[in-house]
Residue, then its C-alpha position, 0 to 999 in steps of 0.5 A: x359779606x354783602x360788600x364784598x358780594x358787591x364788590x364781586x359783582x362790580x368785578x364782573x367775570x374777572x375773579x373766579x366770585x363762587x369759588x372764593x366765596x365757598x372758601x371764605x367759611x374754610x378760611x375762618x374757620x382755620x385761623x381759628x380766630x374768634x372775633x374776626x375781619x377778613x380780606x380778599x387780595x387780588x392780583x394778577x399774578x401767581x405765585x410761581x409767575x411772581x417768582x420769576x419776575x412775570x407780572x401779567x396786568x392780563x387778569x385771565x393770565x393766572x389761575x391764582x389771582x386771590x389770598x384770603x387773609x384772616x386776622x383778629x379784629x383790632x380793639x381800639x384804644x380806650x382812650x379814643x372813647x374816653x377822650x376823643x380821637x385826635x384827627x388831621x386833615x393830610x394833604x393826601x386825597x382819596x382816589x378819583x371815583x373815575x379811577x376806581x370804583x370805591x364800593x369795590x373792595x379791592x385792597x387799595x389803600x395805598x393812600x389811605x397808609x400814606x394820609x395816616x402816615x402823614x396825619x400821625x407826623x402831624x401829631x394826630x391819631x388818624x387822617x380824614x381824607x378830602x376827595x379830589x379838588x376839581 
């Protein structure tokens, strides 16, 4: 809780902060899930906006600008702890710190699919990302 609760305060005023964090209890709560990870999504578009095509980058446009999702924390394959996890080095880069703050959790991770994507072609487990070159 406490990344997220810095990643809100690095959101400044731009996401309703108090409101999402009273409904994370609800939400967990309701998934029913005894050992879980949590995620907030934000966008800038609501769902009936969404559904005819208007998508405002304005983030006080929509009042519906977040989705709490819950899932089962994922159990790792015993065979990474008894013999290791095989990692490649993708040619996919983090995102510049200039082009987002990273100790925002903000559900970017497009790069992150794509250099395991890479990385599992490759034959590998998973991926270790490189900042940038500059």
């Amino acid at each position: 809780m406490e990344r997220w609760k810095n990643s809100c305060d690095l959101l400044g005023s731009i996401f309703p902060h108090q409101e999402i964090y009273d409904q994370i209890p609800s939400a967990l709560c309701k998934s029913q899930v005894q050992c879980c990870v949590g995620k907030t999504k934000f966008t800038s578009a609501s769902h009936h906006h969404a559904c005819e095509g208007a998508i405002d980058p304005e983030p006080q446009a929509s009042t519906e600008r977040y989705v709490i999702l819950v899932k089962q924390k994922p159990n790792w394959n015993q065979k990474f702890y008894d013999e290791g996890v095989h990692l490649a080095i993708p040619s996919v880069r983090r995102n510049p710190t200039e082009a987002l703050n990273p100790n925002i959790k903000g559900g970017n991770y497009l790069n992150n699919v794509l250099a395991v994507a890479e990385a599992k072609d490759l034959g590998a487990d998973d991926a270790v990302i490189f900042k940038p070159q500059r």
